[in-house]
N, C-alpha and C positions, 0 to 999 in steps of 0.2 A: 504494500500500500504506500504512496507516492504521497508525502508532508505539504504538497505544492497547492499554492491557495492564489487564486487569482487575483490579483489586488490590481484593482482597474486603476488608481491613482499613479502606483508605481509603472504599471507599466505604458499608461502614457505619457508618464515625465520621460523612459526612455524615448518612444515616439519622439516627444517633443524635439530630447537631445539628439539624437542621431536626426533629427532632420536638421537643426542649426547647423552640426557637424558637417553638412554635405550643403550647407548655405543654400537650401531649397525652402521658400514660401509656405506657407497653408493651400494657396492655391495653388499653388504647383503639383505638390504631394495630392492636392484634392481631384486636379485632372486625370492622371496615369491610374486612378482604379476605376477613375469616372465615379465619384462619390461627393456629395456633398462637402460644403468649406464647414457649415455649423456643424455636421458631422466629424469630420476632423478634428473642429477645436473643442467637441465634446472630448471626445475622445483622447484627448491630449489631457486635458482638466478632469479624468477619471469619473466625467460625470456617467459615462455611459460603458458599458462594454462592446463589443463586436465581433462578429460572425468571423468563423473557419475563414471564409471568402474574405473578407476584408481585411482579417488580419496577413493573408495572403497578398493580398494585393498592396497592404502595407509595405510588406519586407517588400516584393518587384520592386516599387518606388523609390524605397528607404534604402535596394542592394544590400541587404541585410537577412538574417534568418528568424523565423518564429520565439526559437531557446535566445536569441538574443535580446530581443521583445521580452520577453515573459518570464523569462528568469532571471533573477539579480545575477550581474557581472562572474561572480567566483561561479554561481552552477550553469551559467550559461555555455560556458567553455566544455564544461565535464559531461554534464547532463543530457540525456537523451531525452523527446517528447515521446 
């Protein structure tokens, strides 16, 4: 049994940061899944969670992976979903 708990807050302050890191917009990231901009900046602000699909189409965006999104930095690396 896996201790992993979704914490929408953290894991869209990564969003957030991995998108400044790559100096990409809200609307920019908001284009390439074809999703919503208030979607995004919920999402970023842990108001909201989102779907298999979107977080998928997150990472395309972000060039980034899901465990990296979703898991803090140390079990990101190690961790398998």
């Amino acid at each position: 049994m896996s201790d992993f708990v979704y914490d929408k807050i953290a894991v869209g302050t990564r969003i957030r940061e991995k998108r400044l890191a790559l100096r990409l917009t809200q609307e920019k990231v908001a284009e390439k899944p074809d999703k919503s901009l208030r979607l995004i900046t919920e999402i970023e602000r842990g108001a909201v969670g989102m779907s298999i699909e979107t977080l998928m189409s997150l990472c395309d965006a972000l060039k980034t992976t899901p465990n990296d999104l979703l898991l803090p930095g140390d079990r990101a690396e190690d961790d398998e979903l």
